[in-house]
N, C-alpha and C positions, 0 to 999 in steps of 0.2 A: 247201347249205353255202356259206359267204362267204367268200371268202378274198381276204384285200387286198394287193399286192405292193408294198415303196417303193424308191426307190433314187435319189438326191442329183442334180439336174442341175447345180447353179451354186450356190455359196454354201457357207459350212458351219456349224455349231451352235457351233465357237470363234469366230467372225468377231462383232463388234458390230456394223460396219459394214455388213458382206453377208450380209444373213442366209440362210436355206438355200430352195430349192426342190427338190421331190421330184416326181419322175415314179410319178403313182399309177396304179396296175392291180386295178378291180375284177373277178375272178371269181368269176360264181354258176352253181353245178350244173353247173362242169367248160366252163362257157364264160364268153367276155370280156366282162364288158357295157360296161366305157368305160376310156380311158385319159386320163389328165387330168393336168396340171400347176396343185400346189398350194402354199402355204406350211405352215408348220408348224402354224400358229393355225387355219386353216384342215384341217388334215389332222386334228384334235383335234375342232373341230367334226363333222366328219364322222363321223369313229369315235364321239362320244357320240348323232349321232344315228341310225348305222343299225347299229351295235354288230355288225360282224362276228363272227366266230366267233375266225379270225386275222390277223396282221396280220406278213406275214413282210419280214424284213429279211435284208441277207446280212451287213451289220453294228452292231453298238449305238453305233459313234463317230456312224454318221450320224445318230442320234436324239437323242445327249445326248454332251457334251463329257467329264463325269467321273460318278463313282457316284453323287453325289449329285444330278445333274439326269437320271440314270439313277430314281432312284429317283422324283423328280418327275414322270416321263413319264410309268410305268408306274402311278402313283398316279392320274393323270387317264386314264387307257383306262378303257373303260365291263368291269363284273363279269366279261360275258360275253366278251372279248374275251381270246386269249391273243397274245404275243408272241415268236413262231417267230425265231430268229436261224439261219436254210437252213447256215450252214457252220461247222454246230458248236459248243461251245462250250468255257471253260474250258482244257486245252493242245492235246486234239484238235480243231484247226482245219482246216478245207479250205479251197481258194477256191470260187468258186461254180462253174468251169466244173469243175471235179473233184463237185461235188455234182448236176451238171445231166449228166455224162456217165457216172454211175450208172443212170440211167434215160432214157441215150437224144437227152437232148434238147440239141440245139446252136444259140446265140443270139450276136449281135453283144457282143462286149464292150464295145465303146467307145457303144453305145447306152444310155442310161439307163431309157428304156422297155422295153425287151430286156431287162435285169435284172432290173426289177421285175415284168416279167410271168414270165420264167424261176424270179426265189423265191418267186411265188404259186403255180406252178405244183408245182415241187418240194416245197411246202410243205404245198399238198393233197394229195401221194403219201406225206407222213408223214414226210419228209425234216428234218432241224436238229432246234435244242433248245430246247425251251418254258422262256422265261425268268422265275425267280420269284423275288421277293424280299421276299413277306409271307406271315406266319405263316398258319394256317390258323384264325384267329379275327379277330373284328371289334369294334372301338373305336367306339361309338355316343355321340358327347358332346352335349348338347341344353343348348344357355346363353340366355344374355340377348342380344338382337341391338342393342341399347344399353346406355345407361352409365344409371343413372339421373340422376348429377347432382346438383348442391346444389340445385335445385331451388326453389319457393317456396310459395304460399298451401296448393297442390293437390301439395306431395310425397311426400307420404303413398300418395293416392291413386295416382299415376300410379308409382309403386313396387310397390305390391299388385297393378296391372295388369300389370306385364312380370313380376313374379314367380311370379303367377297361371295367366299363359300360357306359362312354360315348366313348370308341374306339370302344364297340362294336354294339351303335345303329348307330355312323358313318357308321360302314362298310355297315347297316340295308341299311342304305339311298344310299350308294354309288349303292350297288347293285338294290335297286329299280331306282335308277334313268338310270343305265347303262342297263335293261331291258326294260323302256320306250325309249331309243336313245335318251335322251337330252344328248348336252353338257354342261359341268360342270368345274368348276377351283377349287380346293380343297387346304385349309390353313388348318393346324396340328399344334396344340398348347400339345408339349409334356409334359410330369408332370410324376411324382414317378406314375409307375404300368399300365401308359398310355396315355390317354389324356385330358387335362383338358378343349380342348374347340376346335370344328372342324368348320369351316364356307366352308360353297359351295356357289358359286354364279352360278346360273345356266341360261345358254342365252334362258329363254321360259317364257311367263307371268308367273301368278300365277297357272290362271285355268289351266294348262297344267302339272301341276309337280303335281305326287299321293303323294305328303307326306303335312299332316296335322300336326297342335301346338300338343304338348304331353308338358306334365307339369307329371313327375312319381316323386319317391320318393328321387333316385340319380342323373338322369338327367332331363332335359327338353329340348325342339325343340323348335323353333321360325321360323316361315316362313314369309318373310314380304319382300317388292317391296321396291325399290328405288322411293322416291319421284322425281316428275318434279318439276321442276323450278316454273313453271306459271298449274294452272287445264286449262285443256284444252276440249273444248267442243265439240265432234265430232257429226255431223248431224247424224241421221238415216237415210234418205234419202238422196240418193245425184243426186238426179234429182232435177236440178233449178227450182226456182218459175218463176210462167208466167208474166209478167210484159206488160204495157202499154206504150210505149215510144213516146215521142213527142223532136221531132229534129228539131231546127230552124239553117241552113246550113248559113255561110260567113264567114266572114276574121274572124269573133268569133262567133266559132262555140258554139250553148248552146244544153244541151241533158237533159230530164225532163223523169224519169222513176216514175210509179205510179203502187203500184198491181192492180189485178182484181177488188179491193173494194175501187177505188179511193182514197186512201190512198198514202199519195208522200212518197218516198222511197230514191229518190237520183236527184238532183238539181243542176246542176254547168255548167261553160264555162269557154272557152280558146281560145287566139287567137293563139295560138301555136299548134293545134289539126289537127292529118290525121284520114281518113277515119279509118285506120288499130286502132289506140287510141282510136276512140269511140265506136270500136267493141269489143275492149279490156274491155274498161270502163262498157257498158253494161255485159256483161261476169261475169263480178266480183259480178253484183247484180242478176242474173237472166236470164232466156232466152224469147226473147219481143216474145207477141202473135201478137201486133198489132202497127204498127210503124204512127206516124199522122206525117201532116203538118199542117200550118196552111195557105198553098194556096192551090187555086182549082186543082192548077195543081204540082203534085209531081217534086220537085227539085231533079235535076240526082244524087248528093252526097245522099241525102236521099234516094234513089230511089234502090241504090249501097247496101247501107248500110243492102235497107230492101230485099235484093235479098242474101243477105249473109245468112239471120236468116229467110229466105222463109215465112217470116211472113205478116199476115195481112194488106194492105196497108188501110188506111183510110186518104180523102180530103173531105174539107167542099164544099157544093155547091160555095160558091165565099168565095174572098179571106176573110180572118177576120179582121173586123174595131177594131181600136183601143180602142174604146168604151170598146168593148165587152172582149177586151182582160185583161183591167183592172178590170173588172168586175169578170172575171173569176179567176185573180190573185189579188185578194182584201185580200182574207185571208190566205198569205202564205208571207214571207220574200225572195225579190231574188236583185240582184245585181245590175241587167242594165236592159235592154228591150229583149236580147236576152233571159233569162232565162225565163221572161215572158211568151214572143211570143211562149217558147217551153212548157212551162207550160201549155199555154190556148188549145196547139195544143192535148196534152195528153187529158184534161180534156174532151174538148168534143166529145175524141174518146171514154171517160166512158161514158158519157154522153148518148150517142148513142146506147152503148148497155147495159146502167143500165136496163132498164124493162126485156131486155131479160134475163139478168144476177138474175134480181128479181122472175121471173116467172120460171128460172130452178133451184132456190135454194126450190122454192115450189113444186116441179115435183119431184124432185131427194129425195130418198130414204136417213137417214141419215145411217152415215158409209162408205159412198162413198166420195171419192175427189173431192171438187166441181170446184174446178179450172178447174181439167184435165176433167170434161166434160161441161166445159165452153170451155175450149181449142178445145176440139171435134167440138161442134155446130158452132164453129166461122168459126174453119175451112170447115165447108157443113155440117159434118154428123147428123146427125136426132138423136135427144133423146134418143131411143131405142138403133139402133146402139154405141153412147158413152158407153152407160151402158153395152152393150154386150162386146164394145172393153176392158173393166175394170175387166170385169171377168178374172177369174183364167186363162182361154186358153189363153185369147186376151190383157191380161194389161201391156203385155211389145211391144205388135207390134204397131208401128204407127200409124197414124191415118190417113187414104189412100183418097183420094178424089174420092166423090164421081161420079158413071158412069152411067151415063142415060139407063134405057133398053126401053123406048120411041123413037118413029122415032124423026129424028130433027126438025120439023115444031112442033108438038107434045111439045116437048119441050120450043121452042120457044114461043108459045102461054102461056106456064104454066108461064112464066118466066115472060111474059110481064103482065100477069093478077101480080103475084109478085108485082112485080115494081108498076100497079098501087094502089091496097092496100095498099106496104108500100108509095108513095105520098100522099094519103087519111091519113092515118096514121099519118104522118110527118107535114102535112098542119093542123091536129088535133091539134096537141103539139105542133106547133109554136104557133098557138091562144091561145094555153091555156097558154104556156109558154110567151109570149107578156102580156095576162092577168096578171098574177102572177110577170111579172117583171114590170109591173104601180106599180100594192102595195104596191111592196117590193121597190120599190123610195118613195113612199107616206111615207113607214115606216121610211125607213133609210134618210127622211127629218126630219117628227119629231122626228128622236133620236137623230140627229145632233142638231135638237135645243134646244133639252134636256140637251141633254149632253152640249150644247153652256152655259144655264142657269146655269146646277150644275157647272161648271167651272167659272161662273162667281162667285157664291156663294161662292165657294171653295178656290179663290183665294181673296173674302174680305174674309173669316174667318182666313186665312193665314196672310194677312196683319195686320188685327185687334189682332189677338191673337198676334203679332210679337212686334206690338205697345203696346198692354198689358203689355208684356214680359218685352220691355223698360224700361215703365214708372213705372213698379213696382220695377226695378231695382235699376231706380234714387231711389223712394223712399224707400227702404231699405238701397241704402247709404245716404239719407237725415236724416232716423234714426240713422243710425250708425255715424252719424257727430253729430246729436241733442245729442245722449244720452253721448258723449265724451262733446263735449260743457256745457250741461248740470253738469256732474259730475265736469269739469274745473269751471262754476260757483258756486256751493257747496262750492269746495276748496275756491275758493278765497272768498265768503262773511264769513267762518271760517278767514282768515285770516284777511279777515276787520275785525273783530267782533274783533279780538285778541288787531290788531295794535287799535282801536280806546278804548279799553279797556287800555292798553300801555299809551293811548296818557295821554286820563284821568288821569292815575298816573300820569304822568311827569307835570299836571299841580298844582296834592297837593304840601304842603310845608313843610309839617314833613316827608312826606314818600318817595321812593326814590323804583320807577319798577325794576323789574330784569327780563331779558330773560332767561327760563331754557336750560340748554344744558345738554342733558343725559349723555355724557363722553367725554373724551376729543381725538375724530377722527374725520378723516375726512367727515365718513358717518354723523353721529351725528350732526358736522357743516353745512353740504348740507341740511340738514332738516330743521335746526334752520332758513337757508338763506330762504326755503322754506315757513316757516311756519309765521315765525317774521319776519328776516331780521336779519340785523346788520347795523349798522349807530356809527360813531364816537361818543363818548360820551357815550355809551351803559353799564350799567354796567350786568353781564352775571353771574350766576348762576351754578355753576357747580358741580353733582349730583354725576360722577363717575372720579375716575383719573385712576383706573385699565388700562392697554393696552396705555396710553398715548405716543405719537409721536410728537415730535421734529417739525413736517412738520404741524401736526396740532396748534400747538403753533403759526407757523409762520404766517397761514392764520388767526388767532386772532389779530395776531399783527400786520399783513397789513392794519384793518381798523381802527385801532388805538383807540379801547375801552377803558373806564374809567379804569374796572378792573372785576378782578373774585373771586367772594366769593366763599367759599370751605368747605363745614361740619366741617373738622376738619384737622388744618393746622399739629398738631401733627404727624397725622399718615403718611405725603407725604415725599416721599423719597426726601433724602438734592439736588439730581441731578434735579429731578422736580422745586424744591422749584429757584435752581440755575438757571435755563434756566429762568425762568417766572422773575427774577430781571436781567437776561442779556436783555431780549428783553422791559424790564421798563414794565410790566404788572404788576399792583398790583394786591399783592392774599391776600388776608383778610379771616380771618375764621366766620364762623355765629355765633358762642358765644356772646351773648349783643347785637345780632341787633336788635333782633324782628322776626325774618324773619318769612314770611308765604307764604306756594306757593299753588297755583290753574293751574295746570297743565300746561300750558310752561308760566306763568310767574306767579313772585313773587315779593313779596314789603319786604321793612325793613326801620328803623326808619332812616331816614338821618341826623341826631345829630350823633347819634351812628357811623354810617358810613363815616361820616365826621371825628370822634375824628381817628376811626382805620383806614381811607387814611393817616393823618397827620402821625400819627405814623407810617406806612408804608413809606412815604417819607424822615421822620429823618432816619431810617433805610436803604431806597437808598440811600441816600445820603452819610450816612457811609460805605456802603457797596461798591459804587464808589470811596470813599477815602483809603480806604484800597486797591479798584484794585489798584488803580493810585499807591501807596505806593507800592503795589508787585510788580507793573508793574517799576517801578523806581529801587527798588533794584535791580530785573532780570535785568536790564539795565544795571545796575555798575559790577556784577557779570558778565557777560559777556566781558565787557568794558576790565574789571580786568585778567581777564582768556587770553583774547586776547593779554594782553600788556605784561602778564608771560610767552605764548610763543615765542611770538616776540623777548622777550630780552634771553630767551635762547636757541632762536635761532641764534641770533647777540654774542652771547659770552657774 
């Protein structure tokens, strides 16, 4: 038998860059023939061509990144070749040194070679789960191993060639398959001269069909499996693991299974529970070696239960105090007090036979099941005998109890010398265990008050950093408020500086302030409000009339300003010049003032500005008497128009 071990030295299957190396271990007929460091291309090569039997792993990430180059893997392994993953599969996982300390055997974990020879090894005792993930039929597709092509003088011919030669490796295959008895379903894909493409699907896995890939020059073969749905992990063994069971019986019923390494396995209750369900329940994880209670005297539901699975009965000298039961389920999560009670009942049936269970993993030879001859010794038989029933004769017969060839008095004496050893024994280990559990309260006071202080620590550093948190808050928006307040004071001591610069002028007597206003909008205006203001009496400065609006005119002449000086009245359109003497704004040009500006305000001589209002005013005033005079004539001309239809409308 072959059996190949791998296990990753450097690299790994997600890396582009690094790719992976594995430390291989071949064993044949239960010995090592080599250990070698290989690639992955190279570890492919090898398995097609000396096609092991298996090829164990202790994990699938180190073969293939996800399912699908999982499935890729397992596509290229040669028929014969299965794929052993040693620690399990699906939710029940182990590590490997939990799979190798089943049967004994102990290896370096930080060696990669050590691993892989350790899950070849456990992998020949029948140990993990054979990984599968193709149906149990096979996909035979037989095509053209070219294209034909557009081809030219001779495309005819060399068409009816390749077409020719894949009808005639079909028939190859029909008849090697119709010589081994599989059955078969045959699709014929016709084409010019033959056939262009034959598929068989045949109802036998792979390893059962003689026909392998060909890849020739006109055709090629493909032989390949229908994927499953879900990889499915089938046991190599399918003999149960031995379990510890602890059953606490009433109206909620609780059941605590634990393996041989006190290790909890499966945990739960119900008050809806028959005898026939918790046999079922156990069944599903295992077959119990040893069934506990936690009274002295076995309850009949329990009692039922352990006569079904003719298993070990184990009861404490007296019932178990509550104390003890928490004590024992300190470090596990369970529901109510039944899961408990059944918990502590398990426990100190490990309990009980940990030393023994300690002193035959030292006895026993590694490569042997240590379970099954834990299972042995529990049930009577003696060391030697286990190991003889494990050999090749005796490793599928039962395990028979043992029959006295001593008279019965003979016996009787042996047994009672027994019993009192194991009391001397027992009265041993409760002192010492009584010892060891003062301490272990000594301890688990002081860690409670440890643990009481860092908790108190923990929760002012929690407070205090949370108050930290706060108050640094506030003050980051006490700044974010300062530094907005602060820039609103800037603005406004610029605008003091301005208005009281402003004011000053208005108190000379030749000169005469101006506010400047960049053009004549709305935006323009909102600055000016910003920046100066406006007040009645104001006379305004105006720099641009480009873009000028009607709507901005009107907000000038709601505050009812002196007036608006203007570079140069020449260049303002007559519509401009109009609106600004319909709303009485005087617009005066800056020729002969003086004027001088320093950024939004400006002075000019007020003689000057005086001579050009008057003259401005002779001019509205004229310019009102001529409205009134149009406005009078449109009045008669209408009057007149109205009384010429009238009358010749009247005849």
């Amino acid at each position: 038998m072959r059996v190949y071990g791998i296990d990753i030295v450097k690299g790994s299957v997600r890396s582009r860059s690094k790719r992976p190396l594995f430390a291989l271990c071949r064993i044949i007929d239960d010995e090592i023939a080599s250990e070698t460091e290989v690639s992955l291309f190279r570890l492919i090569r090898i398995l097609e061509a000396e096609e092991p039997d298996i090829l164990a792993v202790d994990s699938l990430q180190e073969v293939a990144a996800d399912t699908k180059e999982l499935y890729t893997f397992l596509q290229s392994l040669p028929p014969k070749t299965d794929l052993i993953q040693v620690t399990g599969g699906g939710d029940h996982r182990e590590s490997l040194a939990q799979v190798a300390g089943r049967y004994n055997i102990t290896f370096n974990r930080f060696d990669p070679y050590a691993e892989a020879r350790t899950s070849a090894k456990v992998a020949a005792l029948g140990a993990g789960c054979r990984v599968e993930a193709f149906a149990d039929t096979c996909l035979i597709t037989v095509s053209r191993g070219r294209s034909p092509g557009k081809g030219g003088w001779s495309q005819n011919r060399y068409t009816r060639k390749i077409h020719g030669a894949v009808r005639t490796k079909a028939r190859e295959i029909e008849m090697t398959l119709l010589d081994a008895g599989l059955k078969y379903e045959m699709k014929e894909f016709r084409a010019f001269g033959g056939y262009s493409r034959v598929i068989f699907v045949v109802s036998a896995p792979r390893a059962h069909v003689p026909v392998r890939n060909l890849r020739g020059s006109d055709v090629q073969v493909n032989v390949s499996q229908p994927r499953l749905e879900r990889i499915r992990f089938i046991p190599q063994s399918g003999k149960p693991r031995y379990l510890i069971a602890g059953i606490d019986p009433g109206t909620t019923m609780a059941v605590a299974l634990l393996n041989l390494d006190g290790e909890l396995v499966h945990l739960s209750s119900s008050r809806l529970t028959s005898i026939a369900d918790v046999i079922s329940l156990i069944t599903e994880h295992g077959r119990p070696l040893i069934i506990a209670s936690d009274k002295k005297e076995m309850p009949g539901t329990v009692e039922k239960i352990r006569r079904s699975f003719n298993a070990v009965p184990f009861l404490p000298r007296s019932d178990m105090p509550v104390p003890e039961k928490f004590e024992l389920a300190g470090s596990i999560q369970y529901e109510n007090d039944h899961e408990r009670d059944a918990y502590a009942a398990a426990m100190v049936a490990y309990r009980h036979y940990k030393n023994k269970f300690a002193s035959l993993s030292k006895r026993i030879p590694s490569g042997v099941a240590l379970d099954e001859i834990r299972a042995r010794v529990i049930r009577g038989r003696s060391l030697e005998q286990a190991l003889s029933d494990l050999s090749p004769a005796g490793a599928d017969e039962e395990p028979k109890a043992q029959v006295p060839e001593e008279p019965e008095s003979e016996a009787r004496r042996g047994r009672e010398r027994e019993y009192e050893a194991m009391v001397a024994r027992l009265r041993s280990l409760v002192s010492e265990l009584y010892a060891e559990g003062q301490k272990k309260d000594d301890e688990i006071r002081r860690l409670r008050r440890t643990l009481q202080n860092e908790r108190s620590k923990v929760k002012a550093r929690i407070r205090r950093d949370s108050e930290v948190a706060r108050l640094e808050g506030i003050i980051k928006n006490q700044k974010r408020h300062l530094r907005r307040e602060e820039k609103r004071n800037r603005t406004l001591r610029k605008q003091l500086e301005r208005m009281r610069t402003y004011a000053d002028l208005l108190d000379g007597e030749d000169l005469v302030p101006l506010k400047v206003l960049e053009s004549l909008s709305r935006d323009a205006i909102r600055r000016l409000d910003a920046e100066m203001g406006r007040k009645p009496g104001d006379w305004i400065y105006l720099g641009r009339t480009d873009g000028w609006g009607k709507n901005a005119i009107r907000e000038l002449a709601e505050v009812q300003i002196a007036g608006v000086v203007v570079p140069d009245l020449s260049v303002l359109p007559p519509d401009l010049i109009s609106l600004f003497r319909e709303m009485r704004i005087p617009l005066i040009g800056e020729q002969g003032l003086g004027l001088r500006l320093q950024g939004s305000i400006g002075i000019c001589l007020r003689s000057a500005l005086d001579d050009r209002y008057r003259v401005w005013q002779e001019e509205q005033e004229r310019y009102e008497r001529e409205k009134k005079v149009d406005s009078i004539e449109t009045l008669f001309k209408e009057y007149r128009s109205e009384r010429e239809r009238e009358v010749r409308k009247g005849g």
